[in-house]
N, CA, C and O atoms as CSV, one atom per row, in Angstrom:
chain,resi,resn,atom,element,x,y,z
A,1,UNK,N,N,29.966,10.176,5.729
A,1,UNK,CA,C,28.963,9.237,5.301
A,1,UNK,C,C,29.373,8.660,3.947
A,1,UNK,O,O,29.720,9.401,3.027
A,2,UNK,N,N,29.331,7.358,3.835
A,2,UNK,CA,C,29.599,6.477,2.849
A,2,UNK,C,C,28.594,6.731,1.364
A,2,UNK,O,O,27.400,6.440,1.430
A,3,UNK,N,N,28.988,7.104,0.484
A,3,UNK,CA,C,27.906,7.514,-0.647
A,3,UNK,C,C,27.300,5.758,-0.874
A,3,UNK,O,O,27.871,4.784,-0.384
A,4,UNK,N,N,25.775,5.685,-1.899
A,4,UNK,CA,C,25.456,4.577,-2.451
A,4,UNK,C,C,26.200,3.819,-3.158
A,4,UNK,O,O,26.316,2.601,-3.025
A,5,UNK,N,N,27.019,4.870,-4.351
A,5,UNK,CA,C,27.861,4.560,-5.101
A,5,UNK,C,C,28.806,3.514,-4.673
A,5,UNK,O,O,28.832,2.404,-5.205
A,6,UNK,N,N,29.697,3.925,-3.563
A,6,UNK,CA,C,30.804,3.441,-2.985
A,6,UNK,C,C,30.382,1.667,-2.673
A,6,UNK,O,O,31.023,0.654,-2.949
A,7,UNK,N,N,29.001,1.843,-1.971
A,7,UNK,CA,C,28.437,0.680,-1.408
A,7,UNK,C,C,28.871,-0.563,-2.519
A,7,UNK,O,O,29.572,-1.552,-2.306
A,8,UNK,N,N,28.136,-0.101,-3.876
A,8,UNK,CA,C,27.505,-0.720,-4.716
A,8,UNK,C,C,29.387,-0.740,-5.756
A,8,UNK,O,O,29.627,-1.556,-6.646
A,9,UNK,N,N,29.977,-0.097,-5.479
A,9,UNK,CA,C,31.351,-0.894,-6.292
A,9,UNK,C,C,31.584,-1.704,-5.197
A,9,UNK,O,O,30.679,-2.537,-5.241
A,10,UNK,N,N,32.331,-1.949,-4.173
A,10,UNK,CA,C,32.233,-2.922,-2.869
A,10,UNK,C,C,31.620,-3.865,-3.082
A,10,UNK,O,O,32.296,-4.772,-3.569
A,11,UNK,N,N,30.472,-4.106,-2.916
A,11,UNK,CA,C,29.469,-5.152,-3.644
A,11,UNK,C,C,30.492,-5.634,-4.836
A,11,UNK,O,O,31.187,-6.644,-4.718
A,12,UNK,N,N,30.501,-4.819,-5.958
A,12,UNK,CA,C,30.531,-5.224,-7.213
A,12,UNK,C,C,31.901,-6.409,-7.040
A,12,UNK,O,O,32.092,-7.490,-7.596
A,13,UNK,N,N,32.474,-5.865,-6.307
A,13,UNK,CA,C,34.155,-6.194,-6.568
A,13,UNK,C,C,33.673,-7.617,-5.142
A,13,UNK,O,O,33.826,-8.716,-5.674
A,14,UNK,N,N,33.338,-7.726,-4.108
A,14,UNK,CA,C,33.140,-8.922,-3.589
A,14,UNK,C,C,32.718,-9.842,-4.695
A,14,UNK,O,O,33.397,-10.624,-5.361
A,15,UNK,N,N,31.631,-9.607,-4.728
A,15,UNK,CA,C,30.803,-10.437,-6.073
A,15,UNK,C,C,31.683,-11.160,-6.822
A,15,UNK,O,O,31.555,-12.385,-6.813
A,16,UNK,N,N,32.759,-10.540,-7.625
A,16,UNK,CA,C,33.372,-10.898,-8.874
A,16,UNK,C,C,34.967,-11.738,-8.213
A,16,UNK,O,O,35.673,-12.574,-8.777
A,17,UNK,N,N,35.099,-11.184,-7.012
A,17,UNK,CA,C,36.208,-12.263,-5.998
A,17,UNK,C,C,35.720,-13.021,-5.861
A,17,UNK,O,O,36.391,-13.995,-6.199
A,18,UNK,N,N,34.640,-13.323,-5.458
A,18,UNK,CA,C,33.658,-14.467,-4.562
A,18,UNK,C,C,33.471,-15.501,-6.433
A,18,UNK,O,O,33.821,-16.655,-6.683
A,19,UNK,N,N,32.890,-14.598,-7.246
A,19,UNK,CA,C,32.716,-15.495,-8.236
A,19,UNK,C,C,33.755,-16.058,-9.196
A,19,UNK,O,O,33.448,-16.833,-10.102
A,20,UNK,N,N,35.354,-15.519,-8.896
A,20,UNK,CA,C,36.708,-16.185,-9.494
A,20,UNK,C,C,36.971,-17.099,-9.003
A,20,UNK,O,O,37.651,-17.914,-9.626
A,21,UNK,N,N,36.537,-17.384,-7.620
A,21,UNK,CA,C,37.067,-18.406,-6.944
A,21,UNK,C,C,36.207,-19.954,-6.902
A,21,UNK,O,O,35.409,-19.681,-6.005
A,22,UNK,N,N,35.977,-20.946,-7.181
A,22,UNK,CA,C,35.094,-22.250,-7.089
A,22,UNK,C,C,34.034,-22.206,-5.597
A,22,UNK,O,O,32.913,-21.776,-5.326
A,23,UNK,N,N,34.797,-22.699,-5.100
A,23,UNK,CA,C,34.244,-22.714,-3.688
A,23,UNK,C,C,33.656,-21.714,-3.431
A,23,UNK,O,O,32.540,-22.140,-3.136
A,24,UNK,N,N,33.614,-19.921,-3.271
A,24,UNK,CA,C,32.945,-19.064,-3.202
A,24,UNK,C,C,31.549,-18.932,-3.885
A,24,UNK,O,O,30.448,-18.860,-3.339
A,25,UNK,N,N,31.989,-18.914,-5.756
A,25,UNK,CA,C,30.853,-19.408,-6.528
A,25,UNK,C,C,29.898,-20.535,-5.775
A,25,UNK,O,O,28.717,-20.297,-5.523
A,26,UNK,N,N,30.403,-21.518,-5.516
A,26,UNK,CA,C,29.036,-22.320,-4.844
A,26,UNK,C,C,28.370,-22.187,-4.233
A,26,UNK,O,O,27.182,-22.472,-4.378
A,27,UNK,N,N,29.131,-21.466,-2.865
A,27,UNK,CA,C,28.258,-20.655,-1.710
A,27,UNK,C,C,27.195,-19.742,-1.990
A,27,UNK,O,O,26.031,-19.789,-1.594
A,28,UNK,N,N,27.910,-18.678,-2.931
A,28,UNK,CA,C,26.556,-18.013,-3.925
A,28,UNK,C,C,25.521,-18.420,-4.118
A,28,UNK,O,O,24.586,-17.906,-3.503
A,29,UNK,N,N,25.293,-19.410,-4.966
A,29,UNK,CA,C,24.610,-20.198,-6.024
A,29,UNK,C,C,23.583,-20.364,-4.463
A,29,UNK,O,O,22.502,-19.881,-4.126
A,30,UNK,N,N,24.337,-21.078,-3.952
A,30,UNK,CA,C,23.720,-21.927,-2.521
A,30,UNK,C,C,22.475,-20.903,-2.302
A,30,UNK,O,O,21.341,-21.027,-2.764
A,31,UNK,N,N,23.013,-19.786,-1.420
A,31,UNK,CA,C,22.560,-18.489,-0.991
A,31,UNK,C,C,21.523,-18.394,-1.719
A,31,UNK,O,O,20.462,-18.647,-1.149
A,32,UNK,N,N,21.479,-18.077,-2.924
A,32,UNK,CA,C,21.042,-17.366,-4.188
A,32,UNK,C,C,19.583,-18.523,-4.066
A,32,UNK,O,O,18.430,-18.123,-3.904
A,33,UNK,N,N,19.949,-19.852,-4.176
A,33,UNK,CA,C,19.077,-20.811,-4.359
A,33,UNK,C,C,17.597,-20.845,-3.055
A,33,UNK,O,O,16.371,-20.807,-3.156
A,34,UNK,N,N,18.551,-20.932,-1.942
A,34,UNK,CA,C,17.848,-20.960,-0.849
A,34,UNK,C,C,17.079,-19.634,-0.637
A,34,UNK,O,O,15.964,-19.914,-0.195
A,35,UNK,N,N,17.221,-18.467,-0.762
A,35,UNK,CA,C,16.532,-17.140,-0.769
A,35,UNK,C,C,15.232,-17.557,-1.997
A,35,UNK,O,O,14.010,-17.457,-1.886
A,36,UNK,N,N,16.031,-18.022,-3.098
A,36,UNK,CA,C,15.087,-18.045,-4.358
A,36,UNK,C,C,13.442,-19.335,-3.646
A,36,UNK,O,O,12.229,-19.339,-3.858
A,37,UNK,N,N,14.121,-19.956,-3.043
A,37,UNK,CA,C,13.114,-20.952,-2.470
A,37,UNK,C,C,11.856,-20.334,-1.412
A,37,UNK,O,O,10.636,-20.195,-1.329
A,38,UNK,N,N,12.907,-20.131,-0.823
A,38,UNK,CA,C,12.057,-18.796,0.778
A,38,UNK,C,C,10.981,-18.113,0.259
A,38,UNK,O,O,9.815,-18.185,0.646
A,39,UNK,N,N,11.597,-17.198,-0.971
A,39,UNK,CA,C,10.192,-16.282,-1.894
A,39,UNK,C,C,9.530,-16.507,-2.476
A,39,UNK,O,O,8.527,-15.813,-2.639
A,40,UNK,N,N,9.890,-18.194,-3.415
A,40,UNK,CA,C,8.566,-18.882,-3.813
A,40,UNK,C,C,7.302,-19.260,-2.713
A,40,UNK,O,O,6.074,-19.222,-2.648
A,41,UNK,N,N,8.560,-19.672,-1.857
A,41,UNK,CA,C,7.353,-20.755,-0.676
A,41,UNK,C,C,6.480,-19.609,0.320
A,41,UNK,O,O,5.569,-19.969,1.066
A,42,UNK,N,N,6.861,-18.407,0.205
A,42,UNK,CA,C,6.272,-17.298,1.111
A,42,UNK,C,C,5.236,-16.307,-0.470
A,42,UNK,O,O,4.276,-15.540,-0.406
A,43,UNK,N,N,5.679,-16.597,-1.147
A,43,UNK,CA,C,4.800,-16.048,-2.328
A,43,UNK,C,C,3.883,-17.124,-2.368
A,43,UNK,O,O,2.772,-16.629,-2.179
A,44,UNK,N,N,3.784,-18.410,-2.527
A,44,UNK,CA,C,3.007,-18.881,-2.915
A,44,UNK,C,C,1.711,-19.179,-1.311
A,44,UNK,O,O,0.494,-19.229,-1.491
A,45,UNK,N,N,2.276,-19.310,-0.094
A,45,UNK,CA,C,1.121,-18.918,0.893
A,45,UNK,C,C,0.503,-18.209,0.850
A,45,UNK,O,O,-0.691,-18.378,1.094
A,46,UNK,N,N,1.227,-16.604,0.381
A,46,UNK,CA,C,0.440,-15.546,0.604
A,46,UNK,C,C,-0.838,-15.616,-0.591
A,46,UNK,O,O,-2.008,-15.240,-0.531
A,47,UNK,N,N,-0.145,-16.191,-1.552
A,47,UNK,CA,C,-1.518,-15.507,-2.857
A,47,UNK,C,C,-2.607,-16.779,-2.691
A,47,UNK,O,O,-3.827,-16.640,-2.769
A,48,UNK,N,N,-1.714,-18.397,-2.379
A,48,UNK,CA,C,-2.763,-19.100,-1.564
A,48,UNK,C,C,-4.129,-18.550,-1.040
A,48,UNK,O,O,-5.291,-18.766,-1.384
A,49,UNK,N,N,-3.455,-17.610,0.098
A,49,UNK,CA,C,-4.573,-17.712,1.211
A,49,UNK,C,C,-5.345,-16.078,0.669
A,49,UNK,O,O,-6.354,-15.605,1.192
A,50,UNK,N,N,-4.656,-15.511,-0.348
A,50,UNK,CA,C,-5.356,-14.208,-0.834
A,50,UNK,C,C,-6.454,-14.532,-1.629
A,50,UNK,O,O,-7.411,-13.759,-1.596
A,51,UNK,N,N,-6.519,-15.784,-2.523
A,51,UNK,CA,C,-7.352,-16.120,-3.168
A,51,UNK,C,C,-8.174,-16.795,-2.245
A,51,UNK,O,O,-9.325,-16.457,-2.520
A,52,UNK,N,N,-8.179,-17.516,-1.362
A,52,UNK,CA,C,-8.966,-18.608,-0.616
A,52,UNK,C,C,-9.846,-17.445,0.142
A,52,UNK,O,O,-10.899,-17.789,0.680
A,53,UNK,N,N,-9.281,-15.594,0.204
A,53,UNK,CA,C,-10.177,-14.500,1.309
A,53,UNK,C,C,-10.883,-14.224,-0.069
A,53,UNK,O,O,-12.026,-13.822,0.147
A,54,UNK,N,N,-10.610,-14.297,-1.351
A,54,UNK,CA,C,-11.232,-14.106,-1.872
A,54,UNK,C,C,-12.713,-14.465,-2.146
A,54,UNK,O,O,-13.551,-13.613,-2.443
A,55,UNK,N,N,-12.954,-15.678,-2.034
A,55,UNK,CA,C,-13.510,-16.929,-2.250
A,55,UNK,C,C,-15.282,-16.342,-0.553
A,55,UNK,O,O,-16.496,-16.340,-0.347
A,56,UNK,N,N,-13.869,-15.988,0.060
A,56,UNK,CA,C,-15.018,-16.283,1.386
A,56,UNK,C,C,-14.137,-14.657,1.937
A,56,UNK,O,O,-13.139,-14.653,2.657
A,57,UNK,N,N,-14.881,-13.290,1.328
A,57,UNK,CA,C,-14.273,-12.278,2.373
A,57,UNK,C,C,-14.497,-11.932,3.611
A,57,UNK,O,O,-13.997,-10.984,4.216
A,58,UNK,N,N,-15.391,-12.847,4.057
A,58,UNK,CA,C,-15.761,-12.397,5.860
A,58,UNK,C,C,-14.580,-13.200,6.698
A,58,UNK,O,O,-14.279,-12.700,7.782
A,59,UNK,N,N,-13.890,-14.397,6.291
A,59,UNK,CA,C,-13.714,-14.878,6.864
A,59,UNK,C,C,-12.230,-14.551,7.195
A,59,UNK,O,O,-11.374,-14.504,6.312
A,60,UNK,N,N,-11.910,-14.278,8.795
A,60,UNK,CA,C,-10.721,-14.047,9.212
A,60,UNK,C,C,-9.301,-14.820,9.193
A,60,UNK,O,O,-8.200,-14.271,9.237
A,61,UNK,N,N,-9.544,-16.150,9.120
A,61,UNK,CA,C,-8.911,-17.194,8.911
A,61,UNK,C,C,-8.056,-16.882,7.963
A,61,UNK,O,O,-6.905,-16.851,8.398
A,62,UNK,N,N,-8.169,-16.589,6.618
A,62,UNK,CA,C,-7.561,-16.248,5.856
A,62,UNK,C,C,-6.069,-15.375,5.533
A,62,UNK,O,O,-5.043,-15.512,4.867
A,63,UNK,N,N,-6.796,-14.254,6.621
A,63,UNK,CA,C,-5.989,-13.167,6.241
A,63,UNK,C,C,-5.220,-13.002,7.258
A,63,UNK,O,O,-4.342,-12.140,7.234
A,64,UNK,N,N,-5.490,-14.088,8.704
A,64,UNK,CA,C,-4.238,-14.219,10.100
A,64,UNK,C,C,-3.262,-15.388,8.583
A,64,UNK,O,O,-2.068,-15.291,8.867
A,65,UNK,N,N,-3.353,-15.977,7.746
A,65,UNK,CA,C,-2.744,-16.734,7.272
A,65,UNK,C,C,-1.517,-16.319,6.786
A,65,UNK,O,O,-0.362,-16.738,6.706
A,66,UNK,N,N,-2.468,-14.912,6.358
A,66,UNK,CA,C,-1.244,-14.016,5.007
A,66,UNK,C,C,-0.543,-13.233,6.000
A,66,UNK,O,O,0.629,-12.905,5.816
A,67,UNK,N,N,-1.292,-12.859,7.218
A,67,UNK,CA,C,-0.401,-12.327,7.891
A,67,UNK,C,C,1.189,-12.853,8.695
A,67,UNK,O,O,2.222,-12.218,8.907
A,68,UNK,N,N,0.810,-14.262,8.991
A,68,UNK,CA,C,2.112,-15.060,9.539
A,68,UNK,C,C,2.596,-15.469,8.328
A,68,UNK,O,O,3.692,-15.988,8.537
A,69,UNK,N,N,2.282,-15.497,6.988
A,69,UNK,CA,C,3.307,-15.707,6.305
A,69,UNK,C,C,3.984,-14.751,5.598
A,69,UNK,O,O,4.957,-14.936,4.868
A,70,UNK,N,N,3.278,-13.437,5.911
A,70,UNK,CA,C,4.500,-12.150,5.703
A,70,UNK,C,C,5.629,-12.054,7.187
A,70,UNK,O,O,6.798,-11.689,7.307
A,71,UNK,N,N,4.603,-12.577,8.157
A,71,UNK,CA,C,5.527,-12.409,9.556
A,71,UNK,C,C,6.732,-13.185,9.276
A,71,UNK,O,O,7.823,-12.694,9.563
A,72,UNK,N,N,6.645,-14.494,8.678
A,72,UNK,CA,C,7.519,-15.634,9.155
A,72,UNK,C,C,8.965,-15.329,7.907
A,72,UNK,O,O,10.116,-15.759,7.978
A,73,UNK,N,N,8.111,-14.135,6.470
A,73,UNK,CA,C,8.776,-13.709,5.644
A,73,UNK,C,C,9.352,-12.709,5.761
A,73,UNK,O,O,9.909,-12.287,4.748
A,74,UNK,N,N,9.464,-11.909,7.040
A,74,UNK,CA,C,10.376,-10.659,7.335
A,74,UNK,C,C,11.358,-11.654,8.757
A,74,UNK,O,O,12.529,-11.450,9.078
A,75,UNK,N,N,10.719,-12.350,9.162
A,75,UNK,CA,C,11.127,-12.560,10.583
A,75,UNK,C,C,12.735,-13.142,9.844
A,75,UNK,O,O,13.864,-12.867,10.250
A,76,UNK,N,N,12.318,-14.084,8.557
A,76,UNK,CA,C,13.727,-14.845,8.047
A,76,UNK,C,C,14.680,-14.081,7.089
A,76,UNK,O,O,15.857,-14.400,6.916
A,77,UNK,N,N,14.001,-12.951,6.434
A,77,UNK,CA,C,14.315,-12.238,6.007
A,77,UNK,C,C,15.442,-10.923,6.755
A,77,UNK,O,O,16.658,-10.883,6.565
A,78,UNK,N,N,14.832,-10.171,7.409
A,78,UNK,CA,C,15.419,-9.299,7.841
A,78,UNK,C,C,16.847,-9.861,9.307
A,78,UNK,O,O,17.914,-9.332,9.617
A,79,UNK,N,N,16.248,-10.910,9.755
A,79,UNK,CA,C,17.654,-11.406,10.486
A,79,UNK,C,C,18.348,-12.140,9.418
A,79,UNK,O,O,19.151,-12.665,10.189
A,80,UNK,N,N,18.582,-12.456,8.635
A,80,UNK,CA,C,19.542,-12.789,7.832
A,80,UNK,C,C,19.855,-11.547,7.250
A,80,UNK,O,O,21.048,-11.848,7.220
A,81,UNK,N,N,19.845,-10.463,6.781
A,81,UNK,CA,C,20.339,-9.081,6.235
A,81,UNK,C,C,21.039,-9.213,7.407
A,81,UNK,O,O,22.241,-9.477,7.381
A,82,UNK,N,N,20.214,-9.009,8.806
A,82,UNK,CA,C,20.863,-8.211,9.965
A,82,UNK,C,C,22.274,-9.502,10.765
A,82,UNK,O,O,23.328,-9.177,11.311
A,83,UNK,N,N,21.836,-10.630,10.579
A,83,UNK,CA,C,23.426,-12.055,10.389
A,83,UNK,C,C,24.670,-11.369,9.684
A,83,UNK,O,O,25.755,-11.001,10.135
A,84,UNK,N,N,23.990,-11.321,8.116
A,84,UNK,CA,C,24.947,-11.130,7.100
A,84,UNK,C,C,25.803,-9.864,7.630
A,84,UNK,O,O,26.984,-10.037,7.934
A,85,UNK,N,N,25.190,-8.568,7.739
A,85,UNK,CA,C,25.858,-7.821,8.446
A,85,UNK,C,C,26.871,-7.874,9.262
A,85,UNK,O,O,28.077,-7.702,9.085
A,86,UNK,N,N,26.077,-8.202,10.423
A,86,UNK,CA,C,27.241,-8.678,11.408
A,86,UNK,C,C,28.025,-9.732,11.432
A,86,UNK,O,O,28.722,-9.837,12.442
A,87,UNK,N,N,28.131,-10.607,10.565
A,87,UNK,CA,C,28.989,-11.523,10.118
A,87,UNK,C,C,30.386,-10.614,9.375
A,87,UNK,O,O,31.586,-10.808,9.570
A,88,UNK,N,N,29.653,-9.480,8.388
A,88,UNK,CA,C,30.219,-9.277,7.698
A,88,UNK,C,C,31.884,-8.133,8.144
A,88,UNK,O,O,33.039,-8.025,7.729
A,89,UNK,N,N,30.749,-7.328,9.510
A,89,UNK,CA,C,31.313,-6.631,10.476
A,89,UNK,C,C,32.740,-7.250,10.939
A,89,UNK,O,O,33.916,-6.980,10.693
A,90,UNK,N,N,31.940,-8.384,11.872
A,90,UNK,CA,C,33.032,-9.034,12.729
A,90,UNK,C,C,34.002,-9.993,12.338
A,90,UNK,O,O,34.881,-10.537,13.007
A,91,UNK,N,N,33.542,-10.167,10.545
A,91,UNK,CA,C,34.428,-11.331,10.231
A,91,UNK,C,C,35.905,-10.531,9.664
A,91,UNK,O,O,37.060,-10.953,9.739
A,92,UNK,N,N,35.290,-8.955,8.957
A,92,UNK,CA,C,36.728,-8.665,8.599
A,92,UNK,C,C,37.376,-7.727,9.609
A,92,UNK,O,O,38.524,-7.341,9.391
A,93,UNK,N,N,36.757,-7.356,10.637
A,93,UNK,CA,C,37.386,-7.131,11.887
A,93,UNK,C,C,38.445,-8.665,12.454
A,93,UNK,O,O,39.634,-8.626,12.773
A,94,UNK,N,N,37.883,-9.428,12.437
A,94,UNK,CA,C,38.755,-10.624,13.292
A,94,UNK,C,C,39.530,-10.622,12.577
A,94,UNK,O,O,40.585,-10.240,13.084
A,95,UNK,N,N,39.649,-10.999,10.997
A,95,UNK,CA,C,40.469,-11.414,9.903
A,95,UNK,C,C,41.962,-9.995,10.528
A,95,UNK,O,O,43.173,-10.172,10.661
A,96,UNK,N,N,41.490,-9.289,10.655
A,96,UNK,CA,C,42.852,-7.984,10.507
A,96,UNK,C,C,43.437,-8.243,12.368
A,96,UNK,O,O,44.598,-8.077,12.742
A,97,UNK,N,N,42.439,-8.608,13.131
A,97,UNK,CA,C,42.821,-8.923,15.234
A,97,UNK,C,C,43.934,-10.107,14.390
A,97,UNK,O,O,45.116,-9.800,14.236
A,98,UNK,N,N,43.489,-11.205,13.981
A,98,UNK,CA,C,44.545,-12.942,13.929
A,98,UNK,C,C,45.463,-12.425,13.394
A,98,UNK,O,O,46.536,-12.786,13.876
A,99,UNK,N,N,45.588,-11.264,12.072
A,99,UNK,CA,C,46.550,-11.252,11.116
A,99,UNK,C,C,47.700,-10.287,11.606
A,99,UNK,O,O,48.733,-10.114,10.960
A,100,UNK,N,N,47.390,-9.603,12.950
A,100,UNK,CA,C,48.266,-9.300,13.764
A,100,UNK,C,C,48.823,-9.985,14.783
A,100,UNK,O,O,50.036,-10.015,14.989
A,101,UNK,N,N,47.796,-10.683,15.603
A,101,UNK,CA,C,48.097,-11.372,16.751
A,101,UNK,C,C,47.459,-13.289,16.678
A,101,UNK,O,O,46.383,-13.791,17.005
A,102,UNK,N,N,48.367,-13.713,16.263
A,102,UNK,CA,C,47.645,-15.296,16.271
A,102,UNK,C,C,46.679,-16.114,17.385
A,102,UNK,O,O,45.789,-16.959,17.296
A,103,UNK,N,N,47.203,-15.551,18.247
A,103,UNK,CA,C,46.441,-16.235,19.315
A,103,UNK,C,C,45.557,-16.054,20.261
A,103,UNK,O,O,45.420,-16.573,21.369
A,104,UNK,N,N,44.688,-14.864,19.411
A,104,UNK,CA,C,43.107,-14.492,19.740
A,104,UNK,C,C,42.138,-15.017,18.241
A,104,UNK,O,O,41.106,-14.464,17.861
A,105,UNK,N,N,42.733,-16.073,17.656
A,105,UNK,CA,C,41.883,-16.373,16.851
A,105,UNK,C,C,40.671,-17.072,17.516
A,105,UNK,O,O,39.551,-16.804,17.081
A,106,UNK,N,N,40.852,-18.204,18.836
A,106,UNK,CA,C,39.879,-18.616,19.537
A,106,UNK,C,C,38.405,-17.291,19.863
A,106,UNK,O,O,37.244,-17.626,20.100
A,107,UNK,N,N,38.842,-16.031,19.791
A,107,UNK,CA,C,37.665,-15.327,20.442
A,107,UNK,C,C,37.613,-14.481,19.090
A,107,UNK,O,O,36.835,-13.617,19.497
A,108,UNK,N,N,37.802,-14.221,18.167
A,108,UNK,CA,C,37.658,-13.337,16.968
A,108,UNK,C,C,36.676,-14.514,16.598
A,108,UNK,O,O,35.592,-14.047,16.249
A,109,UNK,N,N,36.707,-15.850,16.564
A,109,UNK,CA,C,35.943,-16.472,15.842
A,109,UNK,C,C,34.093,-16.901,16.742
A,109,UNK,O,O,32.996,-17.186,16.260
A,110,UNK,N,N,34.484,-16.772,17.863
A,110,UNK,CA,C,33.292,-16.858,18.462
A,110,UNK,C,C,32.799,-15.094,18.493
A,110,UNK,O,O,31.659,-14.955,18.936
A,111,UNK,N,N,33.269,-14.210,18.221
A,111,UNK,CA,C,32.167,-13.239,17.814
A,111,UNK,C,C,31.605,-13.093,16.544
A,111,UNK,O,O,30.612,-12.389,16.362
A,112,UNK,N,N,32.476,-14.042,15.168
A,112,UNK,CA,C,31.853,-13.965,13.724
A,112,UNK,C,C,30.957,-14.812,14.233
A,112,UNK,O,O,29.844,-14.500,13.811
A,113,UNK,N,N,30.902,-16.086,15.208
A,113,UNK,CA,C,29.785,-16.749,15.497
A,113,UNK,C,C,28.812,-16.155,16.243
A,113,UNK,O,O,27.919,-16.967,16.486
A,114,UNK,N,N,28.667,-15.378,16.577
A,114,UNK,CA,C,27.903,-14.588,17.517
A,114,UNK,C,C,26.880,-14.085,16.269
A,114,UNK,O,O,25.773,-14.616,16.174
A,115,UNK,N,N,27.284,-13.079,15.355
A,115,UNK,CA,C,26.558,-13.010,14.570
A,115,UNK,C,C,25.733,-13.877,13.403
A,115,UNK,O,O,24.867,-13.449,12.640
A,116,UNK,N,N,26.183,-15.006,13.487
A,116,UNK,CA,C,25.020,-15.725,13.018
A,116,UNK,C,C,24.117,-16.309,13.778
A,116,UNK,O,O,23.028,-16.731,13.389
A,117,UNK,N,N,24.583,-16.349,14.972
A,117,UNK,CA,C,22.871,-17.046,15.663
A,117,UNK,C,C,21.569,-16.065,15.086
A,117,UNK,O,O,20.475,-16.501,14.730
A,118,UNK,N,N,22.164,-14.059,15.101
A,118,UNK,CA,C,21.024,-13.742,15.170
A,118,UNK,C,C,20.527,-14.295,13.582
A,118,UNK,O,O,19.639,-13.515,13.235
A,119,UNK,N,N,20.689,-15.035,12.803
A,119,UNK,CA,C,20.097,-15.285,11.421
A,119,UNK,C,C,19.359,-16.603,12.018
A,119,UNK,O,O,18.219,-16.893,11.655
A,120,UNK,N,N,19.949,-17.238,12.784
A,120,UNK,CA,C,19.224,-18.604,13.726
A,120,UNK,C,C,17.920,-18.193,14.314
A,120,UNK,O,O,16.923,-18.911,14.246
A,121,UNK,N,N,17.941,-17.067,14.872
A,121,UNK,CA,C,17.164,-16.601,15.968
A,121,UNK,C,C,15.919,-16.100,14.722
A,121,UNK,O,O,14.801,-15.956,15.217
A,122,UNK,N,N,15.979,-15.917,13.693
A,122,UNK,CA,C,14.723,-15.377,12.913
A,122,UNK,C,C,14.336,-16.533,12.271
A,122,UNK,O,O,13.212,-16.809,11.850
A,123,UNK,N,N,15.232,-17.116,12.231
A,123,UNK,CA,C,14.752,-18.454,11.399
A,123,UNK,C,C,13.473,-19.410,12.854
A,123,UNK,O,O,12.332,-19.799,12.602
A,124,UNK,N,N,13.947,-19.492,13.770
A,124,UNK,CA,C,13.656,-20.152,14.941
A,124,UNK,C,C,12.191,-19.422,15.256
A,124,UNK,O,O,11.203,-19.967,15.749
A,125,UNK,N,N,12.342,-17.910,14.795
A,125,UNK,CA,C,10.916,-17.454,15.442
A,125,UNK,C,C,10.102,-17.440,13.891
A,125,UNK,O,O,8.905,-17.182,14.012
A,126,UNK,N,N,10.547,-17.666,12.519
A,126,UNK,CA,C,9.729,-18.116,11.521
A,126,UNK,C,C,8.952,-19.098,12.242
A,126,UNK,O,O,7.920,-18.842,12.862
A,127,UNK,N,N,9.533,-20.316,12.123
A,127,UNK,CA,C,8.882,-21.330,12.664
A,127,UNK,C,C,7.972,-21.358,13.577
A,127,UNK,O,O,6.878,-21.857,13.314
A,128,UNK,N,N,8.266,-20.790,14.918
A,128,UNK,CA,C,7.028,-20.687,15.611
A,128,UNK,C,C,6.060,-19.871,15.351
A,128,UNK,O,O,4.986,-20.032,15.930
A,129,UNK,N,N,6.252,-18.707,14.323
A,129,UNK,CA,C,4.973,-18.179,13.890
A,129,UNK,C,C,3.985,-19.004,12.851
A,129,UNK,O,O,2.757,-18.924,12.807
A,130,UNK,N,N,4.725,-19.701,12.147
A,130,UNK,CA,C,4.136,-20.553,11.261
A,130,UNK,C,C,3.532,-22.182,11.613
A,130,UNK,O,O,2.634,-22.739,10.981
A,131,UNK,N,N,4.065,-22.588,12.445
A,131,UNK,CA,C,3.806,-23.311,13.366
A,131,UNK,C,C,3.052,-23.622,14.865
A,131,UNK,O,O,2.155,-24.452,15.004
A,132,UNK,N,N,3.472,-22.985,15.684
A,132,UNK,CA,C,3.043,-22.580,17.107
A,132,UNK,C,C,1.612,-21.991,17.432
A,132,UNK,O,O,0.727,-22.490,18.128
A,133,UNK,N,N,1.623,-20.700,16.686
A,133,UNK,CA,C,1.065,-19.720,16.972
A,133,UNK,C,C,-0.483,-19.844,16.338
A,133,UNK,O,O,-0.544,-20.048,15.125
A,134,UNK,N,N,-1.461,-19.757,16.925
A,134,UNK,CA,C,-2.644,-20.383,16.427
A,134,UNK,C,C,-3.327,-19.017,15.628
A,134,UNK,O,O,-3.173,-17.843,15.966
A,135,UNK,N,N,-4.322,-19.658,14.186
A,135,UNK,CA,C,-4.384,-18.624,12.907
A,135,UNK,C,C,-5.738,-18.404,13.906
A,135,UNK,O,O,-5.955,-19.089,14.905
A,136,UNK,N,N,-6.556,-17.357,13.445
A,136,UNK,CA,C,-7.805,-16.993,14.059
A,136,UNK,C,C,-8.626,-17.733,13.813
A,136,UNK,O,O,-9.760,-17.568,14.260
């Protein structure tokens, strides 16, 4: 079993590759930006509609509100951890399949793609919870 420690130099040392390089740095930033957005816009529904149960506590309306917008905030949340993962899995798995054999790069790259739909697939069911799905 892999200690925390180990995790968290790994981390450290991606981080500081990713941030020597231009193009990497941006992707960051990107990442960094778009997450930073997600938790405003899912923080600010929730305390929205916490104050609005405040206002009126009988009323159910409210609190199906806070509930799809914690739903729609794990649903985008936790498949992107669980993307990143398996991105992260299959991308340096393929990287070491091509760097032996060139000409399975066609299918090393449709399984790093494989793992991002599932970050598609949470994003896709955000939406219909926040959208679709009718509040009480």
């Amino acid at each position: 079993m892999v200690s925390r420690k180990s995790y968290l130099e790994g981390l450290s040392l991606v981080l500081r590759e990713a941030w020597s390089r231009p193009k990497y740095r941006a992707v960051l930033i990107l990442v960094a930006l778009v997450s930073l957005a997600a938790a405003i816009a899912t923080g600010l529904a929730v305390s929205h509609a916490q104050a609005a149960a405040t206002a009126d506590q009988a009323s159910p309306y409210y609190m199906s509100v806070v509930g799809k917008a914690i739903g729609a905030g794990l649903a985008v949340g936790l498949a992107g951890i669980g993307g990143g993962y398996a991105v992260a899995v299959a991308g340096a798995s393929a990287i070491s399949a091509v760097a032996e054999k060139r000409e399975i790069f066609g299918t090393a790259f449709l399984f790093v793609v494989l793992g991002e739909g599932i970050a598609i697939y949470g994003l896709l069911v955000a939406i219909i919870v926040v959208f679709v799905l009718p509040t009480a």
